[in-house]
N, C-alpha and C positions, 0 to 999 in steps of 0.2 A: 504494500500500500504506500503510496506515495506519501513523503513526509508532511508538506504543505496538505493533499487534503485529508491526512490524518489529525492533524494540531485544529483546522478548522471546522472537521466533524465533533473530534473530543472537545471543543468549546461547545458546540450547537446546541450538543447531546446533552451537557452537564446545563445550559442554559435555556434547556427545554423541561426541566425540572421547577423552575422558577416564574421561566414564562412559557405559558405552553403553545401560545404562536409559535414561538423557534422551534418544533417539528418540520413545520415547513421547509425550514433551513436545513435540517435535519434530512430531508427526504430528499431537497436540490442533493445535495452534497452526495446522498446515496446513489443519487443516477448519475454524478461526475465520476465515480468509483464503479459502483456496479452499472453497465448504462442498460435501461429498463425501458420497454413500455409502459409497466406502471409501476406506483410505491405506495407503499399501504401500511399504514398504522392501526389498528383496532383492536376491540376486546371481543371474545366470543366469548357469548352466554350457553354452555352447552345445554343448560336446562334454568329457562326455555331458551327453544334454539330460536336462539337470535345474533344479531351481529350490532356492536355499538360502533362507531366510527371514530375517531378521532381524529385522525390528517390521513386523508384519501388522493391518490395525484393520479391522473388517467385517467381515470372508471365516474361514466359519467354519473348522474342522478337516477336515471333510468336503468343502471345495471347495480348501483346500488339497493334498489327498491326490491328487485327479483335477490339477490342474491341468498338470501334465509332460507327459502325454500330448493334453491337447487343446491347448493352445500350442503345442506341437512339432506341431501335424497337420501334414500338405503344404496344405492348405487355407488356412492362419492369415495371411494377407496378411503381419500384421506381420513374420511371420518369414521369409517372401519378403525384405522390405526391410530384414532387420537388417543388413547393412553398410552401408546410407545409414542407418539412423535411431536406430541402438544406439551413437550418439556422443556423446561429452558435449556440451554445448553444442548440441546439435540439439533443442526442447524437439514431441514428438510429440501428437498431437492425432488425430482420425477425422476432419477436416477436412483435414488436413494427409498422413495415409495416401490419404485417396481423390481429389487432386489427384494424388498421384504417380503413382497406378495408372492415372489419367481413369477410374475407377469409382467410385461414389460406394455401389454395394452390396457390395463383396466382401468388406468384416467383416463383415454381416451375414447372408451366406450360408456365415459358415463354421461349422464344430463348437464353434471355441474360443464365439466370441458367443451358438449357441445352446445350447450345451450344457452351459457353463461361466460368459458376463457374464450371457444373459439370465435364466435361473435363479433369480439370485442378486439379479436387479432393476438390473442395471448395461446401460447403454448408451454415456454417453460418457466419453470417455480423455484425460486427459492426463498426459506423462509426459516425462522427463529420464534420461541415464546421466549421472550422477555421475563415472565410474571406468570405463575398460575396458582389459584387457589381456589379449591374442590371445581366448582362447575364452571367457573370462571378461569379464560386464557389474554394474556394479551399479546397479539401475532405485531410483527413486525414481517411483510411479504414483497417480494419484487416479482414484476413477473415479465417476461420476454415473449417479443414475436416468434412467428416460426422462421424467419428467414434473419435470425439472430442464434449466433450461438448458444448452446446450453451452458450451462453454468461451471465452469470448469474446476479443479483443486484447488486451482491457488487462489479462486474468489470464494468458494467454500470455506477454505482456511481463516482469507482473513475476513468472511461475515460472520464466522463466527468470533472472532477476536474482539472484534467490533459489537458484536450483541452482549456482548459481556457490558462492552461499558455501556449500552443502551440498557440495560439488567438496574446497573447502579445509577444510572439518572433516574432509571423509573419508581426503582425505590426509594429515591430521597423524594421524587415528588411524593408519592404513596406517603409517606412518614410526615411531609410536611401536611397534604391535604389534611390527613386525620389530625394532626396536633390544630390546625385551625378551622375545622370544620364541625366542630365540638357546636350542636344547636343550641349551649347555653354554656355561656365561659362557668368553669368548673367554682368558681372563685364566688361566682353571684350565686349557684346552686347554695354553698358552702355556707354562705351568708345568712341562707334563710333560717325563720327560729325554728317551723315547723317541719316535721318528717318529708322529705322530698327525694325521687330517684328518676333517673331516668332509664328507659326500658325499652329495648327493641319489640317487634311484631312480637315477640316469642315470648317475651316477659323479660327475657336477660339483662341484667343489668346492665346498664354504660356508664354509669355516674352515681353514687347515691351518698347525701351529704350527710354529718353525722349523728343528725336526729333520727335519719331513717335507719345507721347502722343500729345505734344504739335500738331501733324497735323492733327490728326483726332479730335481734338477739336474745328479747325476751321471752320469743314464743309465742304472743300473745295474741295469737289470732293472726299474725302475720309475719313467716318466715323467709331467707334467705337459702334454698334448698339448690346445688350446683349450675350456683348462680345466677340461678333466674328467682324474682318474686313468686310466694305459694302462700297463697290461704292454710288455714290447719283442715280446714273441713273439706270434705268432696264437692261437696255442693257448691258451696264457695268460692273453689278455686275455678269451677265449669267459668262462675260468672267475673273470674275477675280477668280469668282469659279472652271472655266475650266481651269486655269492657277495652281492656287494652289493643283484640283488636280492630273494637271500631273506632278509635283513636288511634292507629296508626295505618288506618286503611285507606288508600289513595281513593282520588275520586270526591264525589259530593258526599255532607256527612249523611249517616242514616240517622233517620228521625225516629225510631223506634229503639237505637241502640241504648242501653242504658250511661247514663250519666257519673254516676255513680253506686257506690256498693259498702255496706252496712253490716262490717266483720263483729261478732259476739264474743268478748275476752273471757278469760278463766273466770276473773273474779266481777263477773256480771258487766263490766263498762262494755262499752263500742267502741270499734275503731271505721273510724268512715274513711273512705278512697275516693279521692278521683284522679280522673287520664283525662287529659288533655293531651290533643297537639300540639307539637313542637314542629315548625319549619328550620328544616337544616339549612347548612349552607348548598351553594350549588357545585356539583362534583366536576372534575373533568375526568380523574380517572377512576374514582371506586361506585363503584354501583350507590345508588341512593339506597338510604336507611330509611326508611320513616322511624321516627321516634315519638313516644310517648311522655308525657310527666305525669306520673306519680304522685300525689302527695296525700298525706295519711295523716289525720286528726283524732287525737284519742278525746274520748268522754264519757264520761255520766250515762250520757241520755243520747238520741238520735239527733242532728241537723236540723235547726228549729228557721222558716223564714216568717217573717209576719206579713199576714196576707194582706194588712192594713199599707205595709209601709210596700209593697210592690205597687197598690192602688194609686197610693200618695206617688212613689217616686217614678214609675212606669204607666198609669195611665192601665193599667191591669182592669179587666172585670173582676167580680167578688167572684167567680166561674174559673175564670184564667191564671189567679191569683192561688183558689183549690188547686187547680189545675200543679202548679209550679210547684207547691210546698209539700204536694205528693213526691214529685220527681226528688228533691232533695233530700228526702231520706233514699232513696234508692231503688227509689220502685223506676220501673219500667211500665211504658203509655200503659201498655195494657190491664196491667194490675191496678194502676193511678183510675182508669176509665171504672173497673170494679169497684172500687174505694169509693168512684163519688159515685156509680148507680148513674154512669151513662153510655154511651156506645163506645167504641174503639173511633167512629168515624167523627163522632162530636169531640174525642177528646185530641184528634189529628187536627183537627180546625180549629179549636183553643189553641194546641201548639204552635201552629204556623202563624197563629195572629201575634203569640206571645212572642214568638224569633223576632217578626216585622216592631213591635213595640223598644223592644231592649237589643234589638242590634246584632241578632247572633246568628249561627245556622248550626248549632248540635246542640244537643242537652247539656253535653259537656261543657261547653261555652255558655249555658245559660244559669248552669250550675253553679260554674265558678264566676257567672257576673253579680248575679245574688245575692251569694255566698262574699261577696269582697267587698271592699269599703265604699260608701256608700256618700260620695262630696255630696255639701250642703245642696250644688247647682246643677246635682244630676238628674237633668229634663222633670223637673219638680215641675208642676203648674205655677210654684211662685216663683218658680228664679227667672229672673230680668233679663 
């Protein structure tokens, strides 16, 4: 590899970690070294199969669009051999797929080659994973006409010398993204006086500050079990899983999901929960997380709202009002609509008038607007 565009790649590569424009640079510099038809950065989702893009050069929009479905064929060899060949450090070649198979034609009897490389004027491949973890790869690929040479030893040699150090840009970005993509600085969680954690779709904890270690230590209706959040009860833990995940479920919220949930300690108190959403930061290279908050209020007695002071400060009916002060003990519309002896459809149209009143779109959101402090000049009829 030439010295010049080695010193200008090893800058690209390491300042493609910072800024993730300089891929692009990244990819010029690839085709002044390896000269390609195309160059290709992305992640494959093996499950679900899909393809994330990140710096694409060649392949237009239109062969982007198809590509998920003829990659994924059962046909596609490569995909046959992604656990031997979707490693880092193994650099892939059509030279190197059709030794492992002893075929030397089955890329080119498949959908992906004709229906998808040759198309597009592409024949030979080579390629690197950078990064992989469980279902998740991140390919770095070149790909050549057929009236270009195939890839030969000595640019095998040095892509792979070279994906090394795309290996170590990738993982300083990776390490940076996660240290700053934390949906809530660890330091403000920290801060809070009451039990707070933050929790993946699954329950698993990512954060939880030291009100909430100290409650889940106690037992008390609320445990830390290999490291995800767990009720003591069966029953309980059904609904606190149902709870976190319709707080961390993409999409518009459901209006049925519950808002919160109403754990019974040893020594007769309560421990009330709620999940909220948290919006992350935005990713370039790690899959998005949804994340949930957590937070856990011990008491006495259940979540008390006064149906007087929603009237007063929300413009609430004495109906909508019922309506709300069900949901914050923990009930769910359906059981709320039981409670006051009226339909499931009457008690959906309270709800959506109450969202449109106080500004929210989940229970969870209406839970915790409530549930929080309450300024003198909030849309009161008398404030000026």
């Amino acid at each position: 590899m030439g010295d010049a565009i080695q010193e200008e790649l090893t800058d690209a590569v390491f300042r493609a970690a910072l800024e993730p424009d300089a891929w692009v640079d990244v990819m010029r510099l690839m085709n002044d070294r390896f000269p390609s038809a195309a160059q290709t950065f992305y992640f494959l989702h093996r499950e679900p199969r899909r393809v994330r893009p990140v710096c694409l050069t060649g392949v237009g929009p239109r062969w982007v669009a198809t590509f998920d479905a003829l990659y994924f064929a059962p046909d596609n060899p490569w995909i046959r051999l992604t656990g031997r060949l979707h490693r880092p450090g193994v650099v892939r070649t059509n030279e190197r797929l059709a030794r492992l198979l002893n075929d030397g034609d089955a890329l080119y009897r498949s959908s992906y080659y004709n229906e998808w490389m040759r198309p597009q004027g592409f024949k030979y491949t080579i390629g690197n994973t950078l990064l992989a973890d469980q279902d998740i790869v991140a390919n770095i690929t070149l790909l050549r006409a057929p009236d270009m040479p195939t890839f030969g030893d000595a640019e095998v040699r040095d892509f792979g010398l070279l994906s090394r150090r795309l290996t170590r840009s990738l993982q300083m970005a990776v390490r940076l993204e996660r240290a700053e993509s934390r949906p809530l600085p660890a330091l403000v969680v920290d801060a809070l006086p009451h039990a707070v954690a933050l929790v993946d779709a699954h329950g698993r904890v990512v954060h939880a500050n030291a009100a909430m270690e100290a409650l889940v230590r106690e037992h008390n209706g609320l445990a830390l079990r290999h490291g995800s959040l767990q009720a003591d009860q069966p029953a309980d833990q059904a609904q606190l899983r149902a709870m976190i995940a319709a707080a961390t479920r993409p999409g518009p919220a459901d209006i049925d999901a519950p808002a919160s949930l109403v754990l019974r300690g040893r020594g007769g108190g309560t421990l009330t929960l709620h999940a909220v959403p948290v919006a992350g930061a935005i990713r370039r290279y790690l899959p998005a997380m949804p994340i949930a908050l957590v937070t856990a209020t011990a008491g006495s007695s259940e979540p008390h709202v006064s149906t007087e002071s929603l009237r007063c400060l929300h413009g609430c009916t004495r109906s909508e009002a019922r309506l709300v002060s069900h949901l914050v003990t923990g009930r769910d519309l359906r059981s709320a609509a039981r409670a006051m002896g009226i339909t499931y459809g009457t008690a959906r149209v309270y709800l959506k008038l109450v969202f449109e009143k106080l500004g929210v779109h989940s229970q969870a959101q209406l839970v915790a607007r409530v549930l929080g402090p309450h300024p003198a000049s909030a849309s009161s009829p008398a404030a000026g």
